[in-house]
TORKOL-4160 file (C-alpha; in steps of 0.2 Angstrom, whole numbers, padded with zeros to 4 digits, m for minus):
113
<pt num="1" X="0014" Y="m0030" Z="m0049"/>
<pt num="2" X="0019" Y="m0012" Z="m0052"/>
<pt num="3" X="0013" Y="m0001" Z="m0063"/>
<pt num="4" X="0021" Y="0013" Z="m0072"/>
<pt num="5" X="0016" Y="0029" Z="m0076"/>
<pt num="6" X="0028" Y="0039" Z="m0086"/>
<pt num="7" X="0042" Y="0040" Z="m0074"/>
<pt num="8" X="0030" Y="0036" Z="m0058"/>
<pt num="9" X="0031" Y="0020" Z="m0051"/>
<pt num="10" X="0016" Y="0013" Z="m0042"/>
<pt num="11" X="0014" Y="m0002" Z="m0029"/>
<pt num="12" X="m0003" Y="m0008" Z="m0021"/>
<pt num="13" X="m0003" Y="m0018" Z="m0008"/>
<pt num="14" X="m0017" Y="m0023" Z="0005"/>
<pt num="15" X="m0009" Y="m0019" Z="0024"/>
<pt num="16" X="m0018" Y="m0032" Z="0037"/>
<pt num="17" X="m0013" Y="m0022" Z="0053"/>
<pt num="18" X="m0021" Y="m0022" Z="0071"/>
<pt num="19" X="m0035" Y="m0012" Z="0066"/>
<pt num="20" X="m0039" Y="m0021" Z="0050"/>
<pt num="21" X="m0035" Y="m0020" Z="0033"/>
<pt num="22" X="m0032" Y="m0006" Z="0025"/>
<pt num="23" X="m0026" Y="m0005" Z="0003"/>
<pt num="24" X="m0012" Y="0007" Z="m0002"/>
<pt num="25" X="m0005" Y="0013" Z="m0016"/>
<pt num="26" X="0014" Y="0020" Z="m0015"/>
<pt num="27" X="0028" Y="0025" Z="m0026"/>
<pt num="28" X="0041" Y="0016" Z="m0018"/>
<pt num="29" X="0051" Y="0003" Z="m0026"/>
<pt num="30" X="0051" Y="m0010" Z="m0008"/>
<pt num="31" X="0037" Y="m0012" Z="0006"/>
<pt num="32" X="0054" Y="m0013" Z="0016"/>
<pt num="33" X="0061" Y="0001" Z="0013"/>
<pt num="34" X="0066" Y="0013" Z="0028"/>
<pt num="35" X="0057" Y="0028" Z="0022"/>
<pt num="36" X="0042" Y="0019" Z="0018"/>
<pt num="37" X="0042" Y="0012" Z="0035"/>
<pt num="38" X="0042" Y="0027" Z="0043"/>
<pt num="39" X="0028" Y="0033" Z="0034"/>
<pt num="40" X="0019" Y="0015" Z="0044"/>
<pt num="41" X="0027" Y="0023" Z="0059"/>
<pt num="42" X="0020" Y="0041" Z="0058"/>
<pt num="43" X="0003" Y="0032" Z="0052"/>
<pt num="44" X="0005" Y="0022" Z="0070"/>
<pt num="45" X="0007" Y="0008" Z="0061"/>
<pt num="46" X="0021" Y="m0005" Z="0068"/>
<pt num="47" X="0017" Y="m0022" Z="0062"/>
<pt num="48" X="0007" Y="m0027" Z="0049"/>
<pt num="49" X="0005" Y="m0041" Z="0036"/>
<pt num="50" X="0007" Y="m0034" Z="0018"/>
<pt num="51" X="0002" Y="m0044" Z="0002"/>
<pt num="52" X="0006" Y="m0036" Z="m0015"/>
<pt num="53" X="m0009" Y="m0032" Z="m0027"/>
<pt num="54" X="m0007" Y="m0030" Z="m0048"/>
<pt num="55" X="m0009" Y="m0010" Z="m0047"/>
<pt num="56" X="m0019" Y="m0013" Z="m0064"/>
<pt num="57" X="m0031" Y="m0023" Z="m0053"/>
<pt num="58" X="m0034" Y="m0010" Z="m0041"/>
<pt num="59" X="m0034" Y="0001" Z="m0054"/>
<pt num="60" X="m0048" Y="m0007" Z="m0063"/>
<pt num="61" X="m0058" Y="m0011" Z="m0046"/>
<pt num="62" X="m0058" Y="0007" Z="m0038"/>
<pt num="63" X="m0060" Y="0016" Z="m0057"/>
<pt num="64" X="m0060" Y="0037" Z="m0052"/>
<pt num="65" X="m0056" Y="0035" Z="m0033"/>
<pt num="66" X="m0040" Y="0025" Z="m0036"/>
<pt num="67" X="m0037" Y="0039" Z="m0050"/>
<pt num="68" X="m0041" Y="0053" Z="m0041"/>
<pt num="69" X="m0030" Y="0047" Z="m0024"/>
<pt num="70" X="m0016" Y="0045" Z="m0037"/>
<pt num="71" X="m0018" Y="0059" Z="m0045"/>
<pt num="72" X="m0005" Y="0068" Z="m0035"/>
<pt num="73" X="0006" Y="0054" Z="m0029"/>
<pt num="74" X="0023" Y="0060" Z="m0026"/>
<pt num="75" X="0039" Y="0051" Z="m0040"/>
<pt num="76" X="0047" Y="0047" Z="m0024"/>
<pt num="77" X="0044" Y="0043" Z="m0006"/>
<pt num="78" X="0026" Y="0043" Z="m0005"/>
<pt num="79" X="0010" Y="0033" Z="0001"/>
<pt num="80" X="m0008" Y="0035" Z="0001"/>
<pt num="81" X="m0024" Y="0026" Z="0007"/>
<pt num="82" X="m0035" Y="0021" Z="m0005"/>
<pt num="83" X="m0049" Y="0011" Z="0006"/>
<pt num="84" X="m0049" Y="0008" Z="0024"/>
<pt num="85" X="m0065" Y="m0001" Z="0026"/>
<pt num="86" X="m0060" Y="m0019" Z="0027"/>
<pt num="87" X="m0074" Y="m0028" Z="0024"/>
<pt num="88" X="m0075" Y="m0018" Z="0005"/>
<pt num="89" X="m0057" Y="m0024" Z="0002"/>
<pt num="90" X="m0060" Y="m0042" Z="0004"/>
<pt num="91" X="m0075" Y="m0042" Z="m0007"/>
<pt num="92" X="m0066" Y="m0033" Z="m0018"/>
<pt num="93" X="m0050" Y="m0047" Z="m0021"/>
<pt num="94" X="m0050" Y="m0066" Z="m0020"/>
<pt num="95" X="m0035" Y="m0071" Z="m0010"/>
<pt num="96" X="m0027" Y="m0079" Z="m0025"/>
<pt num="97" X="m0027" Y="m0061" Z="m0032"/>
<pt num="98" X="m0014" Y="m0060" Z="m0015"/>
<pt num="99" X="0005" Y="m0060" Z="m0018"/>
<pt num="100" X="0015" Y="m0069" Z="m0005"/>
<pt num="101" X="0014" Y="m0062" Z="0010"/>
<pt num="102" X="0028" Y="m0051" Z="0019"/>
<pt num="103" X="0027" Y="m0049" Z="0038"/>
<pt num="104" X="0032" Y="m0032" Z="0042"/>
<pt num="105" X="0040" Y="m0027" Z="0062"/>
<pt num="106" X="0043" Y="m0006" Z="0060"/>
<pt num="107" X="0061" Y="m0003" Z="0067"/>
<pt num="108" X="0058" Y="0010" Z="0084"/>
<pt num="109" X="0072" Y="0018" Z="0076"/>
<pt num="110" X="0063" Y="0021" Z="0062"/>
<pt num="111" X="0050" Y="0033" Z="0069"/>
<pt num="112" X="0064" Y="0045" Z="0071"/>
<pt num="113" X="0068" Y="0046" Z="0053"/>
């Protein structure tokens, strides 16, 4: 589900959080790593329900916006939003397009990262 770009490595995922859905795109290697949640933390995210997307899916769905939000995305340690309007995101994937899902509590210490 992770695609690479030269040395960058991308993971999409859509986050079901108390607001709604939102889909990202990140260069970390684990939705549980400690820096990437602290970047949930500083977002005021701290519990969410994440399910992995093929990045070449979302890729091919968003065409120039996925690009363009990527353009810049950092080798390491870095997260960006690609849609937040939830509605738009679930007509844009089938929920067998969905990887398994992983329930995500932030750590409190982990807003002091």
């Amino acid at each position: 589900m992770t695609l690479y770009q030269g040395e960058k490595i991308m993971k999409s995922a859509i986050l079901f959080t108390s607001t709604g859905p939102i889909l990202i795109v990140t260069s970390f290697e684990s939705f549980e790593d400690p820096k990437f949640l602290h970047i949930l933390a500083i977002k005021g995210i701290d519990k969410c329900i994440c399910f992995e997307l093929f990045t070449q899916t979302v890729q091919a769905r968003y065409g120039n916006h996925f690009n363009i939000v990527c353009d810049d995305l950092q080798e390491t340690d870095d997260l960006r939003v690609v849609d937040i309007d939830g509605p738009h995101i679930l007509s844009m994937f089938d929920f067998n397009e969905f990887g398994p899902p992983l329930f995500i509590t932030v750590p409190q210490e982990t807003t002091t990262l």
